[in-house]
C-alpha positions as a Markdown table, in Angstrom:
| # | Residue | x | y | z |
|---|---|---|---|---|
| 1 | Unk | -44.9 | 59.7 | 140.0 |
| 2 | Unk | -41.5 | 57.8 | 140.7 |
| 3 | Unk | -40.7 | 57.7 | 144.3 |
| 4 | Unk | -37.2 | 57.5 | 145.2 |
| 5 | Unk | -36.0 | 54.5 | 147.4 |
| 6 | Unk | -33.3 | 55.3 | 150.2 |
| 7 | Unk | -30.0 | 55.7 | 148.6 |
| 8 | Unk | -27.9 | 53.1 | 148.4 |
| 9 | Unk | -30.8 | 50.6 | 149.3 |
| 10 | Unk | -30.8 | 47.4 | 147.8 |
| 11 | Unk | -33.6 | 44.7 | 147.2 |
| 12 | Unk | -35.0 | 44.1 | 151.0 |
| 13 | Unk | -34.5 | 48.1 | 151.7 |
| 14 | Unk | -30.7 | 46.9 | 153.3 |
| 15 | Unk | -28.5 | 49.7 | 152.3 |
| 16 | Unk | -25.3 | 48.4 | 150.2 |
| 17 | Unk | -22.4 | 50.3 | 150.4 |
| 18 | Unk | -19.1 | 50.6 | 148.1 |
| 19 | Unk | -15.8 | 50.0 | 149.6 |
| 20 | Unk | -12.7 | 48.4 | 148.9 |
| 21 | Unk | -14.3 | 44.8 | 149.4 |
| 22 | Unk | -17.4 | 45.4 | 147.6 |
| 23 | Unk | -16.0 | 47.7 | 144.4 |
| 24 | Unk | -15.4 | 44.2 | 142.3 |
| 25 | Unk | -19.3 | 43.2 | 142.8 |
| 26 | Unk | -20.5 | 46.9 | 141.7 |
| 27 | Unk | -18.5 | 46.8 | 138.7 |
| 28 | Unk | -19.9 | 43.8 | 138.0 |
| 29 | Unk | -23.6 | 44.7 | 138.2 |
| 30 | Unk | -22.5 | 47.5 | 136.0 |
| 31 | Unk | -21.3 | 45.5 | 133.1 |
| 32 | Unk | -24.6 | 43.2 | 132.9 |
| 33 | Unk | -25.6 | 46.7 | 131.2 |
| 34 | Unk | -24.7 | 45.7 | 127.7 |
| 35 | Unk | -23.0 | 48.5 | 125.8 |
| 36 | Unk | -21.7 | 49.9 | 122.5 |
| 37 | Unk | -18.0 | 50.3 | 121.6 |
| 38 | Unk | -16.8 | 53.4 | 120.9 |
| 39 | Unk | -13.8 | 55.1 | 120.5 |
| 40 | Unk | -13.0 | 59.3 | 120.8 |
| 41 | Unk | -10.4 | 60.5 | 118.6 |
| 42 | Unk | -9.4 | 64.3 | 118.6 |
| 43 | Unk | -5.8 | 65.9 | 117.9 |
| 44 | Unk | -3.8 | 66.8 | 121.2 |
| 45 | Unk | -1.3 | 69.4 | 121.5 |
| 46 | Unk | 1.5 | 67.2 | 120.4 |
| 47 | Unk | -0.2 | 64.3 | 118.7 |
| 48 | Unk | -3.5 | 61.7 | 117.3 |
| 49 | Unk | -5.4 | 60.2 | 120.4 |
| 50 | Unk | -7.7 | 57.6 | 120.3 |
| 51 | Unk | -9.9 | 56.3 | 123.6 |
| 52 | Unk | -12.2 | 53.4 | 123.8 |
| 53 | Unk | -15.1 | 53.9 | 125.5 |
| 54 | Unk | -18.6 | 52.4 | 126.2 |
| 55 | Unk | -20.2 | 55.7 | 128.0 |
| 56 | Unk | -21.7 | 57.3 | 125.1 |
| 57 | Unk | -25.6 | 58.3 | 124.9 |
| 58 | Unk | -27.1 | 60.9 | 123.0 |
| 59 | Unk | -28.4 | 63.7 | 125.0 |
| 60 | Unk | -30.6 | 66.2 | 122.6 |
| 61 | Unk | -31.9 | 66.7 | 118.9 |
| 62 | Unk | -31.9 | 70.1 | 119.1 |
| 63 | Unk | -29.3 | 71.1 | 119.6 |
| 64 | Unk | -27.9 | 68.0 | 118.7 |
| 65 | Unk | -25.6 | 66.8 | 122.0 |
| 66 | Unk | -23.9 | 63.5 | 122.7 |
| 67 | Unk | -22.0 | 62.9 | 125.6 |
| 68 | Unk | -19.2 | 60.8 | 126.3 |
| 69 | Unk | -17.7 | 60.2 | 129.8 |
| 70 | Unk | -13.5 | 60.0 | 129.8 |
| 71 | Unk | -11.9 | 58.5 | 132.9 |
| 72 | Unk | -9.9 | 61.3 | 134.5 |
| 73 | Unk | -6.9 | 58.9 | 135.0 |
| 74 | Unk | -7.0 | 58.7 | 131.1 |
| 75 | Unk | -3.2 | 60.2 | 129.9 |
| 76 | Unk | -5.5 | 61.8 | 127.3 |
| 77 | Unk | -8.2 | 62.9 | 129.5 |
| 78 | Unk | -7.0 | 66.9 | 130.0 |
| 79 | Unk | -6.0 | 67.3 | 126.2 |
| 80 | Unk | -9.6 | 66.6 | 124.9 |
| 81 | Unk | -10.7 | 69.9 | 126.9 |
| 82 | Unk | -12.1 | 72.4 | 124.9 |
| 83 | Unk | -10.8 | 70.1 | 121.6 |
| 84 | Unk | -13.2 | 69.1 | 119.1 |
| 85 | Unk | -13.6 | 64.9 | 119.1 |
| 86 | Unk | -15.4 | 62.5 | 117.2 |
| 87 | Unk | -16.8 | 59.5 | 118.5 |
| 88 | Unk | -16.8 | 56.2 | 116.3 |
| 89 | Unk | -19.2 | 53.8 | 117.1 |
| 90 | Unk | -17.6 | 50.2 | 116.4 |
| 91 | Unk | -18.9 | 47.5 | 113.9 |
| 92 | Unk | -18.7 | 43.9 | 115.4 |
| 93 | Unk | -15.6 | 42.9 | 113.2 |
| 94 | Unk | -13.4 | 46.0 | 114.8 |
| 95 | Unk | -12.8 | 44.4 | 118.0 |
| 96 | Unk | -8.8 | 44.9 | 117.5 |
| 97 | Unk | -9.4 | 48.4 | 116.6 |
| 98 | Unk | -11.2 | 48.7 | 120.2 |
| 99 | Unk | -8.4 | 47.2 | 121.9 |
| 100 | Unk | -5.8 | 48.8 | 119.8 |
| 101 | Unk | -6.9 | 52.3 | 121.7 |
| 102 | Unk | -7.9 | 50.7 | 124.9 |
| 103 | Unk | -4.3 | 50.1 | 125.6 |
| 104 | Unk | -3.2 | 46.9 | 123.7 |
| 105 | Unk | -2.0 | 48.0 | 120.7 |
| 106 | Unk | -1.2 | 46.7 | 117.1 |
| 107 | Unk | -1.7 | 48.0 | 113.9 |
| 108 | Unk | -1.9 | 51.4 | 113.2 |
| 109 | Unk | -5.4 | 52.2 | 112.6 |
| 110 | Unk | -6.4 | 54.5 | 109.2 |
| 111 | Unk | -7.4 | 57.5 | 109.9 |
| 112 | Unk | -10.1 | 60.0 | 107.9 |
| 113 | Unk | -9.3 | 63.9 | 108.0 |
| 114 | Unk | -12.7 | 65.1 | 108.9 |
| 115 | Unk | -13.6 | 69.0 | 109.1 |
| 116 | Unk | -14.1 | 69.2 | 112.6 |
| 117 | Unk | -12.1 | 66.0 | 114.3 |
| 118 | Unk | -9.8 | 63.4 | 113.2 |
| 119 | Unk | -12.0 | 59.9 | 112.5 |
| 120 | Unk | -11.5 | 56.1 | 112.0 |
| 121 | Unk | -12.2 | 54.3 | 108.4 |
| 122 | Unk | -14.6 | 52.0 | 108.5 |
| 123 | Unk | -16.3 | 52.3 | 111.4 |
| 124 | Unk | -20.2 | 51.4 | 111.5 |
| 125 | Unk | -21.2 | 55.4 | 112.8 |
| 126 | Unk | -19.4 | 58.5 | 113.5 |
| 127 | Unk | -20.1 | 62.2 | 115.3 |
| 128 | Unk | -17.5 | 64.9 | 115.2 |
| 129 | Unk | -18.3 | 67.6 | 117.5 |
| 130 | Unk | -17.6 | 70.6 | 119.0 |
| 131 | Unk | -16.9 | 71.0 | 122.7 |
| 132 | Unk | -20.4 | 72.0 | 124.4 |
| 133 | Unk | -20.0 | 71.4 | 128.4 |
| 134 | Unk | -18.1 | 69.4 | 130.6 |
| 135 | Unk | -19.0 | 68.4 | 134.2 |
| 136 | Unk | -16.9 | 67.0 | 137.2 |
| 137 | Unk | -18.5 | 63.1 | 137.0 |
| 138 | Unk | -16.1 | 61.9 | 139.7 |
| 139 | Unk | -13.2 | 59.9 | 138.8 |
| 140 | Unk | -14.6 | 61.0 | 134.9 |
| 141 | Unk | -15.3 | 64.0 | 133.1 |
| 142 | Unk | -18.8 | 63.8 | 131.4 |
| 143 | Unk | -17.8 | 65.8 | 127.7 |
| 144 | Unk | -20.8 | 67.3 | 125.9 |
| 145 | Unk | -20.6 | 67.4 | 122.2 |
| 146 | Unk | -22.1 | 69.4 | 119.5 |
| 147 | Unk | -23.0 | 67.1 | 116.2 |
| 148 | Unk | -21.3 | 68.7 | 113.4 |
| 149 | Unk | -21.1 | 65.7 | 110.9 |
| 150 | Unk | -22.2 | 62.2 | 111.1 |
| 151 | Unk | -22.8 | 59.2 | 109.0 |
| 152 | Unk | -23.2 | 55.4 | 109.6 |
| 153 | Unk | -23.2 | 52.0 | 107.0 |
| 154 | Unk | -25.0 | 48.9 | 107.7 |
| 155 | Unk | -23.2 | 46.1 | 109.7 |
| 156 | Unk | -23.5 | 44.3 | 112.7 |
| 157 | Unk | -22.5 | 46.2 | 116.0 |
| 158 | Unk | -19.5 | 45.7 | 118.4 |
| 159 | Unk | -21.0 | 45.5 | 122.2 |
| 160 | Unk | -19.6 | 44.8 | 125.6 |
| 161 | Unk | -21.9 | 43.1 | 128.3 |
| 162 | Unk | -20.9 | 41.0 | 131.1 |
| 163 | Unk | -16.3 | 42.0 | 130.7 |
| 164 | Unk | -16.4 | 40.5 | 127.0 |
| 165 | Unk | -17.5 | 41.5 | 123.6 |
| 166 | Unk | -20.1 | 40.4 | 121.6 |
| 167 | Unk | -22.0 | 41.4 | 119.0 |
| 168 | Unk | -25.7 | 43.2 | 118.0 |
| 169 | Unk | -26.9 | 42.0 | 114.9 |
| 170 | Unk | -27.7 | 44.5 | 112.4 |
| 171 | Unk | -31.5 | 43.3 | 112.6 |
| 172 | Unk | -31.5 | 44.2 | 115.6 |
| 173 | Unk | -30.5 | 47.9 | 115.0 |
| 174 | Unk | -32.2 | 51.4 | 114.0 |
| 175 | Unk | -35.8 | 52.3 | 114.0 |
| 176 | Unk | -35.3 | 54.9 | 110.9 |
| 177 | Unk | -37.7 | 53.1 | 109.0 |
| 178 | Unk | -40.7 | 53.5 | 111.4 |
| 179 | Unk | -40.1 | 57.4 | 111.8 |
């Protein structure tokens, strides 16, 4: 049985509480939860977009659900409602791609005509998806995903941990072999 602490406590039972002065410090405990690199591409009303992301989990088998969590402040965030979207997980050597879509571009990235969503070329995994749900998430919008096509290709993985990437070795990765 997990018993719940007092909300908002911190070690020593002293609640912590987020304001103005202490916002920096709680986005900084957040990032010592390293991450995946991903980026959500979908076709909006008028054109391509492309988001990078690190909130993106898996949510069910069956159906198979991911979810991915879109910052509502996002100038794509109210065109990926009720739009099909893939999300491309990122190899460790795409690390301009990632920043490319995160707001620093270069390059134009190649894109792959997929059945359901637009994807990237190259990247280590993909899932296109339908829309399933999406829930209020505060300043985000959590969007559910149904898993329509997927694939990955060996590699080493792109993470962020600690406001700077690194990289998962691909020995690291996937348990397929034990199921």
């Amino acid at each position: 049985m997990i018993v719940p602490r007092s909300r908002g406590a911190a070690e020593g039972g002293v609640p912590r509480r987020i304001d103005a002065s202490t916002l920096p410090h709680f986005r900084g405990s957040l990032g010592r939860f390293a991450t995946g690199v991903a980026i959500v591409t979908f076709d909006g009303a008028t054109r391509r977009h492309g988001i990078t992301v690190n909130s993106f989990t898996s949510v069910s088998m069956d159906p198979p659900l991911v979810l991915v969590s879109i910052a509502r402040k996002s100038r794509a965030h109210d065109e990926l409602a009720n739009t099909p979207f893939t999300v491309n997980i990122l190899g460790a050597e795409q690390k301009a791609l990632a920043l490319h879509f995160a707001g620093r571009p270069s390059h134009e990235p190649v894109w792959v005509e997929g059945e359901t969503a637009p994807r990237l070329a190259g990247v280590l995994a993909y899932f296109s998806c339908t829309p399933w749900a999406a829930y209020d998430g505060g300043d985000h919008t959590l969007y559910l995903g149904e898993v329509q096509d997927f694939n990955y290709r060996r590699g080493d993985a792109l993470a962020f941990a600690n406001s700077a990437f690194t990289t998962i070795p691909e020995s690291q990765l996937g348990v397929e072999e034990l199921l």
